[in-house]
N, CA, C and O atoms as a DFTB+ gen file, in Angstrom:
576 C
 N C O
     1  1       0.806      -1.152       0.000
     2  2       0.000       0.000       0.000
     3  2       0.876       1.253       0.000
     4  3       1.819       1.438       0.769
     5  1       0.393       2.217      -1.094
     6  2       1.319       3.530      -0.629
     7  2       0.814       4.139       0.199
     8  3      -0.388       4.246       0.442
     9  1       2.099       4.807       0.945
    10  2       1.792       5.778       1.575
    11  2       1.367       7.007       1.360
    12  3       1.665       7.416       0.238
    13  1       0.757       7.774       2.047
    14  2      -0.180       9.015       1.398
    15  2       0.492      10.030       1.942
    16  3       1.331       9.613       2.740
    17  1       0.460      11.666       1.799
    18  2       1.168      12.446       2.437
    19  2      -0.216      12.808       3.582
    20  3      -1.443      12.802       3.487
    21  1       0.817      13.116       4.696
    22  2      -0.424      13.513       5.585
    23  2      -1.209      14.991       5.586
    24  3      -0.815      16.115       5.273
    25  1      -2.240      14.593       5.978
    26  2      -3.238      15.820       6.013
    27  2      -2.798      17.316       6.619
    28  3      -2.427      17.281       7.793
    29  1      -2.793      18.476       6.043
    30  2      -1.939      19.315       7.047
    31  2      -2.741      19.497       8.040
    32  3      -3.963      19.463       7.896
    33  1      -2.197      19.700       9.096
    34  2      -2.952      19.895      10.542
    35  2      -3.765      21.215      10.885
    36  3      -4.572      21.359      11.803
    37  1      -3.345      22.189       9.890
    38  2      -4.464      23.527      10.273
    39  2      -5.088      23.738       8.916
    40  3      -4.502      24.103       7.897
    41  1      -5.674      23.607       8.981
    42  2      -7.020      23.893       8.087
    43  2      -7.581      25.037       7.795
    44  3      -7.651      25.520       6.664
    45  1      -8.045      25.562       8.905
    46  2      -8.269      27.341       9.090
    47  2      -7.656      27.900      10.242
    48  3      -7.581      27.195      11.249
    49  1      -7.299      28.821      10.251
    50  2      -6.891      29.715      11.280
    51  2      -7.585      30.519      11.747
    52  3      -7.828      31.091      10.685
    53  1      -8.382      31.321      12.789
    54  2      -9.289      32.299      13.074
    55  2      -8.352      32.967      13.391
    56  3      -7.305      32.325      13.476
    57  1      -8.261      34.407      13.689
    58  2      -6.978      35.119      14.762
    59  2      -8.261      35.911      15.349
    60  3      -9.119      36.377      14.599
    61  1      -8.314      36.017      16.686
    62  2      -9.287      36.976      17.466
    63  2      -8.163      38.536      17.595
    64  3      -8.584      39.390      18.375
    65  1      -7.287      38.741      17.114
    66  2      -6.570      39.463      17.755
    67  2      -4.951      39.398      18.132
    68  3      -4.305      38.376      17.902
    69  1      -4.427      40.436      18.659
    70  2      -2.986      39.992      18.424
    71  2      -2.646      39.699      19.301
    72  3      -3.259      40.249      20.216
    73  1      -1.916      39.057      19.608
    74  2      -1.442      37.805      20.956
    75  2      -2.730      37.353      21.982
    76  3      -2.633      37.571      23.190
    77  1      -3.355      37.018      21.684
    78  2      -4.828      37.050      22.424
    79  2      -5.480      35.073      22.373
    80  3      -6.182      34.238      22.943
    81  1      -4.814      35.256      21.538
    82  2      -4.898      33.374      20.927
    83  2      -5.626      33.019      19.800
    84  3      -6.074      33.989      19.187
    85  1      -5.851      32.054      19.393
    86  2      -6.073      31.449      18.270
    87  2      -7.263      30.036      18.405
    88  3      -7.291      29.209      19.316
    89  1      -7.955      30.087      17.485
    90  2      -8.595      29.050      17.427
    91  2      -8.557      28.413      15.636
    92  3      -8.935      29.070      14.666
    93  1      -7.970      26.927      15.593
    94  2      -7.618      26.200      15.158
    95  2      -8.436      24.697      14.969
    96  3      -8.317      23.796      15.799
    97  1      -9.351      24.574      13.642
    98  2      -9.927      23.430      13.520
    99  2      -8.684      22.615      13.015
   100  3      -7.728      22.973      12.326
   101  1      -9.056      21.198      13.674
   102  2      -7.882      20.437      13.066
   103  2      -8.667      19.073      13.484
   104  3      -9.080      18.582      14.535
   105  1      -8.652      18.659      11.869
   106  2      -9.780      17.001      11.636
   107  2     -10.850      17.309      11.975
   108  3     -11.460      16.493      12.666
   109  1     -11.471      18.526      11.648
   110  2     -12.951      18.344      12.257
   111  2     -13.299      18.943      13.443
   112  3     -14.400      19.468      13.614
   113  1     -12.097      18.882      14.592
   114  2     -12.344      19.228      16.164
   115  2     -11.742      21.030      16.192
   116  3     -11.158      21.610      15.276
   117  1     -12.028      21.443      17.201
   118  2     -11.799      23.123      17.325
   119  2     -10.994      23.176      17.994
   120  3     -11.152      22.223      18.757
   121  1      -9.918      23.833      18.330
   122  2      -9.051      24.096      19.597
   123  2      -8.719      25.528      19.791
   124  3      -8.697      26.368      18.891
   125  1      -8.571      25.645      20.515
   126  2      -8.174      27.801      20.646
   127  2      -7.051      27.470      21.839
   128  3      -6.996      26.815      22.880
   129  1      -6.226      28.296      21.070
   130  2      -4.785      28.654      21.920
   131  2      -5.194      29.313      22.881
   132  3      -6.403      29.096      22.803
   133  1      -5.059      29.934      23.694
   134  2      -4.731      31.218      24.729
   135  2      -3.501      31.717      25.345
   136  3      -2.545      31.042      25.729
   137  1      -3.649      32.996      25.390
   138  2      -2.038      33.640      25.709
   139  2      -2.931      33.609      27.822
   140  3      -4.070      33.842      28.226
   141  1      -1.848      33.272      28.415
   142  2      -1.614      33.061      29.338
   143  2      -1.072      34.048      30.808
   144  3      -0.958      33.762      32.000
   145  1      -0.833      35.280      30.023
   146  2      -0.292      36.217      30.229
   147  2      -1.477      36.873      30.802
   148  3      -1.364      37.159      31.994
   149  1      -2.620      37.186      30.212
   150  2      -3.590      37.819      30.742
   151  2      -4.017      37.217      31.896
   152  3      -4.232      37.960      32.854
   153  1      -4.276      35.439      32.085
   154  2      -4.957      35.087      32.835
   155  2      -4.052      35.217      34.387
   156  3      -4.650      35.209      35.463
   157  1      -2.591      35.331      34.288
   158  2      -1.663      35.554      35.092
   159  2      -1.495      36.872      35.820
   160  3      -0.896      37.070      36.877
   161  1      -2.223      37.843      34.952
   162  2      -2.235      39.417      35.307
   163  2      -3.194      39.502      36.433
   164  3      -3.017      39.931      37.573
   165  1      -4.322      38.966      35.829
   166  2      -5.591      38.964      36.504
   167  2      -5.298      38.205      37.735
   168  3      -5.652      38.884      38.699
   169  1      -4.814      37.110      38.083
   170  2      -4.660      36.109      39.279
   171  2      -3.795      37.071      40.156
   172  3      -4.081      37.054      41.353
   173  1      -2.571      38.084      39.686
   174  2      -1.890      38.126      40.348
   175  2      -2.533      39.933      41.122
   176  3      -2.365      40.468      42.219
   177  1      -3.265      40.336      39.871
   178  2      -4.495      41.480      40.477
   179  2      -5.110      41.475      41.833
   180  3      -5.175      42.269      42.772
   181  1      -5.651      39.948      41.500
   182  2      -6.897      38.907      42.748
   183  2      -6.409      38.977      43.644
   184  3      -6.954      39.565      44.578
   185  1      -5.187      38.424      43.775
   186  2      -3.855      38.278      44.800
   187  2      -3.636      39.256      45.803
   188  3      -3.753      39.113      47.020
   189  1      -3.125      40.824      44.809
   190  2      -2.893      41.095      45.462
   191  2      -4.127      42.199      45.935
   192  3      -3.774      42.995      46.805
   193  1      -5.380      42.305      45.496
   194  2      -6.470      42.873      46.291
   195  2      -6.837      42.142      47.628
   196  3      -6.897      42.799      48.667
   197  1      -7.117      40.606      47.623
   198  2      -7.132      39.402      48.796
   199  2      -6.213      40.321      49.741
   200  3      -6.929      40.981      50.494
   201  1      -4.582      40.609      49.965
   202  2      -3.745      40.350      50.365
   203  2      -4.314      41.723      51.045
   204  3      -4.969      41.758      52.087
   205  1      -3.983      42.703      50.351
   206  2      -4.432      44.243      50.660
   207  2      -5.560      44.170      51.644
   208  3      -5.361      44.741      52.716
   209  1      -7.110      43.356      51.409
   210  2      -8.295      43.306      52.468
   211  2      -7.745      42.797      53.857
   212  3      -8.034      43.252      54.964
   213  1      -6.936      41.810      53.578
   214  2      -6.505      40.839      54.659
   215  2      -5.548      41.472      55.545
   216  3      -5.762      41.362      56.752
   217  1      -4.413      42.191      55.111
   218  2      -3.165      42.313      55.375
   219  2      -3.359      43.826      56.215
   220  3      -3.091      43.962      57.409
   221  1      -3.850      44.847      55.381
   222  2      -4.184      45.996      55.948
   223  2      -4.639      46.414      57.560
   224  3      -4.142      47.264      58.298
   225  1      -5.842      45.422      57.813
   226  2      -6.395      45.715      58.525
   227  2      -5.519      45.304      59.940
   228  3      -5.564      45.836      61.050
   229  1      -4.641      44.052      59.419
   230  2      -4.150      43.284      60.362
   231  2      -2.836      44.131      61.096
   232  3      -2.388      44.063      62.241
   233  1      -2.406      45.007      59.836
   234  2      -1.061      45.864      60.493
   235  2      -1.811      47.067      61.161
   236  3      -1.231      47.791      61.970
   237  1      -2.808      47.213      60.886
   238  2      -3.088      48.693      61.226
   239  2      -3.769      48.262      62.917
   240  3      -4.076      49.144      63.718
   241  1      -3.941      46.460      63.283
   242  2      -4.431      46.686      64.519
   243  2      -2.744      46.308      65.477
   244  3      -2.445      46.319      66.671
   245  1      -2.144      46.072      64.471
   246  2      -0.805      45.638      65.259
   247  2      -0.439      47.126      65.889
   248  3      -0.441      47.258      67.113
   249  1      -0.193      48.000      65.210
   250  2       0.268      49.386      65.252
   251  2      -0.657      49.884      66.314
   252  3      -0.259      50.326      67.392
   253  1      -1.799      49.801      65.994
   254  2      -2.896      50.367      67.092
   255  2      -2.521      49.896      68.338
   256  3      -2.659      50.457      69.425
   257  1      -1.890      48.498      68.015
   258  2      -1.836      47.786      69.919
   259  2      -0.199      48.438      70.247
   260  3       0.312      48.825      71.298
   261  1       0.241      48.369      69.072
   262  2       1.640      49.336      69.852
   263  2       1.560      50.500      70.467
   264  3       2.124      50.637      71.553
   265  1       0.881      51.496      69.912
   266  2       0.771      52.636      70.130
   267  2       0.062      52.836      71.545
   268  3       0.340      53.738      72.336
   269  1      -1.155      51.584      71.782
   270  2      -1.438      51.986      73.203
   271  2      -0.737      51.552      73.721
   272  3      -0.540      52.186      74.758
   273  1       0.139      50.348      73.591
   274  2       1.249      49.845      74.764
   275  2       2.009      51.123      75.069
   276  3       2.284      51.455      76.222
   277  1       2.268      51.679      74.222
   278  2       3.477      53.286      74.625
   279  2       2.770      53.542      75.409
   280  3       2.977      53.245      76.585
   281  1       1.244      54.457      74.816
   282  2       0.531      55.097      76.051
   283  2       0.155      54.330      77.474
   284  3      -0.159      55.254      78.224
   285  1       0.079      53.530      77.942
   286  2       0.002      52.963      78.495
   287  2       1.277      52.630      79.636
   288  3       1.196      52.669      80.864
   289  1       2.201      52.367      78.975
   290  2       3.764      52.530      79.457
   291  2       4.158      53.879      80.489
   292  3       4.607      53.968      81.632
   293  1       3.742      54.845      79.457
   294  2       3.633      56.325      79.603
   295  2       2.927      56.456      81.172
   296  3       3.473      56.378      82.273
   297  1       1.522      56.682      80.820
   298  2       1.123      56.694      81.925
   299  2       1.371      55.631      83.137
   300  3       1.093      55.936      84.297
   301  1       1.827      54.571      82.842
   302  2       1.844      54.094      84.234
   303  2       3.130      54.934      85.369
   304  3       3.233      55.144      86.578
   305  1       4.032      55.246      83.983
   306  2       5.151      56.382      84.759
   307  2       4.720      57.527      85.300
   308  3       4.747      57.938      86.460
   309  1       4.252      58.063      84.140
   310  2       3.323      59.181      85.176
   311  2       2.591      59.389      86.212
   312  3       2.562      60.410      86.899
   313  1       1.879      58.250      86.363
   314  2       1.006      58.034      88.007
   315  2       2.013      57.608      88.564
   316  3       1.836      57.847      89.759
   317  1       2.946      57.131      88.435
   318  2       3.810      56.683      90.096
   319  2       4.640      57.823      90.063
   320  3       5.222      58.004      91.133
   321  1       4.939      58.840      88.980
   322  2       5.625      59.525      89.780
   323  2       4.907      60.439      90.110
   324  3       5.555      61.345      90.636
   325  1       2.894      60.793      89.982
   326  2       2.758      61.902      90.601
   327  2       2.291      61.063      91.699
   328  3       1.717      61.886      92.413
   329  1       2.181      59.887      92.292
   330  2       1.949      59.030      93.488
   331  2       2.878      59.705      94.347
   332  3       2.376      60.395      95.234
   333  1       4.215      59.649      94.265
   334  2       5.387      59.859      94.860
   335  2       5.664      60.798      95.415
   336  3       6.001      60.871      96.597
   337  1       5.506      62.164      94.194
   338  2       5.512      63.636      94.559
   339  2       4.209      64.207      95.136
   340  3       4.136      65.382      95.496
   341  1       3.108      63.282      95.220
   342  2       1.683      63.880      96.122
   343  2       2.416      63.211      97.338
   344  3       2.320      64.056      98.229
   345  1       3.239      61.910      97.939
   346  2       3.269      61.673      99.026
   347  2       4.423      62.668      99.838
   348  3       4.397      62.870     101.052
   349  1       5.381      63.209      98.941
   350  2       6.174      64.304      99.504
   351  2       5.513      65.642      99.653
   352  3       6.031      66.461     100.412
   353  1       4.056      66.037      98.786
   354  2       3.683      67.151      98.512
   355  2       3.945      68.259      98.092
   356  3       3.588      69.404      98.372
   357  1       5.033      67.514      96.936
   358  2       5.248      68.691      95.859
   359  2       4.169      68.987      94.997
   360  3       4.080      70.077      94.433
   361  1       3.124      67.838      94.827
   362  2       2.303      68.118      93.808
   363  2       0.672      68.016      95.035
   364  3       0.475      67.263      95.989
   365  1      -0.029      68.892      94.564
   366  2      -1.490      69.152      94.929
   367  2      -2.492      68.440      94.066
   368  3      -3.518      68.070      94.637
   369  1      -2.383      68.223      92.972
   370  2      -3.191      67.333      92.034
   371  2      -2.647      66.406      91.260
   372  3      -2.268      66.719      90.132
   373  1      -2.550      65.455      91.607
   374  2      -1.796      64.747      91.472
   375  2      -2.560      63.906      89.987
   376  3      -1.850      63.064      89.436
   377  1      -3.433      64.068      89.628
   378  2      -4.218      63.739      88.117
   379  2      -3.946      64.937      87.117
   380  3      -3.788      64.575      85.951
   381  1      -3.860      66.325      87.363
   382  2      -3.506      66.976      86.812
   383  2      -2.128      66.899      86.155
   384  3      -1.794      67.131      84.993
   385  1      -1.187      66.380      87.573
   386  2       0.212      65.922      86.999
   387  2       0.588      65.153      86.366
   388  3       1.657      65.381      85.800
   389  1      -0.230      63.590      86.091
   390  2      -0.371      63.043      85.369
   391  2      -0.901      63.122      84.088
   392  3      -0.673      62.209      83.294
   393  1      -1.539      64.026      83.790
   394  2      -2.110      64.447      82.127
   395  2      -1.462      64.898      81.613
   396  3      -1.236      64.487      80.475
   397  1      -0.629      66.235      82.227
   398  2       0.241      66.913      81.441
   399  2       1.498      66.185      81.260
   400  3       2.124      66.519      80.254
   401  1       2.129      65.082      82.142
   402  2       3.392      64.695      82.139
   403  2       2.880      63.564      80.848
   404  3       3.293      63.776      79.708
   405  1       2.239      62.730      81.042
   406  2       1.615      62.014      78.954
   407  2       1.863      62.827      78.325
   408  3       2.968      62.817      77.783
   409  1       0.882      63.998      78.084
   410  2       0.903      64.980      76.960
   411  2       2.126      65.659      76.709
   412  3       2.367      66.130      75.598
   413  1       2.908      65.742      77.660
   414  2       4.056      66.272      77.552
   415  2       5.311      64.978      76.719
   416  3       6.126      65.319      75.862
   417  1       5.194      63.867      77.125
   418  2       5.890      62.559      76.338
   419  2       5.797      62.285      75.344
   420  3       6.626      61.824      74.560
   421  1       3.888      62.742      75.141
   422  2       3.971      61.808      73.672
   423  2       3.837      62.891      72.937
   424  3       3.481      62.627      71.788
   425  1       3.988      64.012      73.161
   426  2       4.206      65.244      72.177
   427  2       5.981      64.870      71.672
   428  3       6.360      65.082      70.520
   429  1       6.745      64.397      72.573
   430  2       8.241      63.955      72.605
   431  2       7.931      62.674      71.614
   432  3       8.240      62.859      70.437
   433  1       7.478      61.667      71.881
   434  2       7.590      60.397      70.635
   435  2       6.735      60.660      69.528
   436  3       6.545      59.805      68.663
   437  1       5.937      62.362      69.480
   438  2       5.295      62.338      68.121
   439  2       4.361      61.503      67.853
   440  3       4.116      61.129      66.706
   441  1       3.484      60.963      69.305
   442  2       2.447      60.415      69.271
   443  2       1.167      61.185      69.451
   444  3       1.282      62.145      70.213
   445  1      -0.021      60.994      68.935
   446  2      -1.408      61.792      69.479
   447  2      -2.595      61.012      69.719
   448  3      -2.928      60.107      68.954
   449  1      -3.318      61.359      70.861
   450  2      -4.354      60.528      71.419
   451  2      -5.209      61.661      72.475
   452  3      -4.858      62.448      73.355
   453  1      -6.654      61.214      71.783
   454  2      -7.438      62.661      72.189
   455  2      -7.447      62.103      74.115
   456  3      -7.092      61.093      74.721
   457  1      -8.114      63.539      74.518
   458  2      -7.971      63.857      75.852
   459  2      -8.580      62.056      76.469
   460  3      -7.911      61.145      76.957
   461  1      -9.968      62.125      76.191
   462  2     -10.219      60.752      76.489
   463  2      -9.550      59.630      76.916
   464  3      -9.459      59.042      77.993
   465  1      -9.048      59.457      75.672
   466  2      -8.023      58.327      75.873
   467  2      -7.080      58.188      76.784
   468  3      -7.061      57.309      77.646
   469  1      -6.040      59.292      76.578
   470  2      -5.606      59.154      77.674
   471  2      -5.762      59.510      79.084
   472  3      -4.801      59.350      79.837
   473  1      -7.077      60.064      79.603
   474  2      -7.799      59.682      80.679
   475  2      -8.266      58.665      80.901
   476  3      -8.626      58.339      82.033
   477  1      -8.412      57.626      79.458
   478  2      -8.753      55.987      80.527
   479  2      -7.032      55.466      80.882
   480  3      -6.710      55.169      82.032
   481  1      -6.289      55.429      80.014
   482  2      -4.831      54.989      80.450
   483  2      -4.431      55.810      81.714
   484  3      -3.715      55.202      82.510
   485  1      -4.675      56.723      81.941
   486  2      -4.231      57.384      83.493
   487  2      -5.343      56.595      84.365
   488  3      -4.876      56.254      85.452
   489  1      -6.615      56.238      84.183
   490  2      -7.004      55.549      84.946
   491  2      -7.162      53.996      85.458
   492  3      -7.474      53.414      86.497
   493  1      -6.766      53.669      84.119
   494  2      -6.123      51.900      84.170
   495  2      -4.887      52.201      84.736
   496  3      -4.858      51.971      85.945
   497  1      -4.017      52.572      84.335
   498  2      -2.330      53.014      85.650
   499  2      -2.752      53.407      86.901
   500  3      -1.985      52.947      87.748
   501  1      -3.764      54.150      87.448
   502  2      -4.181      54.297      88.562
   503  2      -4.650      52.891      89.517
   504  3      -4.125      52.501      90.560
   505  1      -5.890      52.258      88.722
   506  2      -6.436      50.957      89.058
   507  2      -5.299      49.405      89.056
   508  3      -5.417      48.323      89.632
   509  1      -4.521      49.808      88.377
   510  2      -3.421      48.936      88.468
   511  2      -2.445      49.035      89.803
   512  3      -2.294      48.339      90.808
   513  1      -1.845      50.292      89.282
   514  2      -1.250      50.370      90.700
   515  2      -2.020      49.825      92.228
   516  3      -1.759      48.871      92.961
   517  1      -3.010      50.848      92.301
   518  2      -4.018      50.259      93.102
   519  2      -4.125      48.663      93.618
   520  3      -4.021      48.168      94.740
   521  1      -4.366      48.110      92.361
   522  2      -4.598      46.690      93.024
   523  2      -2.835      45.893      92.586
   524  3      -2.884      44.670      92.457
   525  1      -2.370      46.110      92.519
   526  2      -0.800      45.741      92.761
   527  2      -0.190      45.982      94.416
   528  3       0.621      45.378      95.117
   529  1      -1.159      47.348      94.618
   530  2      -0.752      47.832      96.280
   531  2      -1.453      46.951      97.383
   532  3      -1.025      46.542      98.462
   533  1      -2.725      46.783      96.733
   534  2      -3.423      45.882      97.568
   535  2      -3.113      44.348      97.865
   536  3      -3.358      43.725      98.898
   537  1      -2.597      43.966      96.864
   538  2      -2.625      42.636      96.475
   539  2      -1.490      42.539      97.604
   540  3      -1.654      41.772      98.553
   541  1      -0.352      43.317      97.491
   542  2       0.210      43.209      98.269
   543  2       0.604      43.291     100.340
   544  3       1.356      42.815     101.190
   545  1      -0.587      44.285     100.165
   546  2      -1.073      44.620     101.575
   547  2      -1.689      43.110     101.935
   548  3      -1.055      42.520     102.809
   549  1      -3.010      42.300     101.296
   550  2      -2.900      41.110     101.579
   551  2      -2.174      40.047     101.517
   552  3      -2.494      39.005     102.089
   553  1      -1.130      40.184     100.828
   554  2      -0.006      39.173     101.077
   555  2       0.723      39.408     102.735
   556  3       0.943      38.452     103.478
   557  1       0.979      40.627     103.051
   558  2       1.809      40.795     104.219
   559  2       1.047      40.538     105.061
   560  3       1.663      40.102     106.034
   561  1      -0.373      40.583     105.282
   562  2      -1.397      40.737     106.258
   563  2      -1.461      39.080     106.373
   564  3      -1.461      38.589     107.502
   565  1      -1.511      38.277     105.286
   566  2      -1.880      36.745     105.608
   567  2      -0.582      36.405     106.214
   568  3      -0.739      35.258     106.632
   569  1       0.780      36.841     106.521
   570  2       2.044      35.925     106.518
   571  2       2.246      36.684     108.489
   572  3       2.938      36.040     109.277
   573  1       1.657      37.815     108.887
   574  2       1.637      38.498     110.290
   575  2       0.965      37.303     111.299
   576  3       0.807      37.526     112.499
């Protein structure tokens, strides 16, 4: 039997466009190329919008928890040292001394936090101390 030359494999060519892909009948069946490039743009778009929803929120509460740890830090210095100087009686208001000595720090680290705020951190450093003093008054009291 002879052999026959074979059938060429593209038949028609469609072009949708330039680098965009191709569709190719071959024996009857359809096939379409695709450039790959687009679908890679787009995934890596997806990516990085996902990343941005996710990621954002997550640094901005990290930062948030830093920033009160400072304040927080802050004031606990500040109440013991206007604790200290009300027990010598250099200071007469001893909450007053504590607001301005924050405001006075974190104007220094270029931090800002409305009045509020740091009236609850002067008052969690207050309540802390507090029950740190106590805790300890019942320790000495159970061991007498």
């Amino acid at each position: 039997m002879a052999r026959m030359a074979p059938e060429p494999t593209v038949k028609r060519r469609f072009s949708r466009g330039i680098d965009r892909g191709s569709i190719y009948i071959i024996k009857g069946m359809i096939y379409m190329t695709v450039d790959l490039t687009e679908i890679i743009v787009a995934l890596i778009g997806l990516l990085a919008s996902v990343l941005t929803i996710l990621v954002t929120p997550w640094i901005r509460s990290k930062v948030g928890n830093a920033r009160w740890e400072q304040l927080q830090m802050i004031a606990r210095v500040a109440v013991q040292a206007a604790e200290q100087l009300g027990v010598t009686g250099k200071v007469d208001n001893k909450f007053e001394f504590a607001m301005n000595r924050v405001q006075k720090e974190l104007s220094e680290y270029r931090l800002s936090f409305d009045q509020e705020t740091i009236r609850d951190a002067i008052e969690s450093a207050v309540l802390e101390m507090d029950g740190n003093t106590i805790g300890i008054k019942n320790v000495t009291m159970e061991y007498k």
